[in-house]
Residue, then its C-alpha position, 0 to 999 in steps of 0.5 A: x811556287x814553294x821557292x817563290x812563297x819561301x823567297x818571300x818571306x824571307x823579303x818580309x823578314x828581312x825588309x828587303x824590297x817589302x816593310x819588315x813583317x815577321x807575321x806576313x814571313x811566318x805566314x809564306x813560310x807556312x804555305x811553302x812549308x806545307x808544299x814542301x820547301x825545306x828552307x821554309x820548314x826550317x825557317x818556320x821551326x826556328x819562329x816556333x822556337x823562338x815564338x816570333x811572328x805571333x806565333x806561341x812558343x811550340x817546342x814540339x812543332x819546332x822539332x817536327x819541322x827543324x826533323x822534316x827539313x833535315x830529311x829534305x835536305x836543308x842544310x842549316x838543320 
């Protein structure tokens, strides 16, 4: 399930079948984040960084998930 929900907001944030959402993208990538997926904390961390998808600017939790991600293997970090 984390795949699909990272899958999804990668949709959003794309516009790829689904209208261009960067709100709804952050919102999946939390859910799969929080079971997991490591694309999806790495994603999440980048929106943190860049304050994108309402969320505020937190370079703190940027760092925190961009780590968590590396440890888990995401090979963008």
């Amino acid at each position: 399930m984390p795949r699909a929900q990272f899958s999804l907001g990668e949709a959003y944030e794309n516009g790829i079948g689904l209208p261009k959402d960067d709100v709804e993208a952050v919102t999946w990538w939390e859910k799969a984040a929080n079971l997991g997926n490591a694309d999806a904390q790495y994603d999440l961390g980048v929106a943190y960084a860049n304050g994108n998808g309402g969320l505020a600017k937190d370079d703190a939790s940027s760092l925190r998930l961009v780590s968590k991600s590396s440890r888990s293997g995401e090979s963008r970090s």
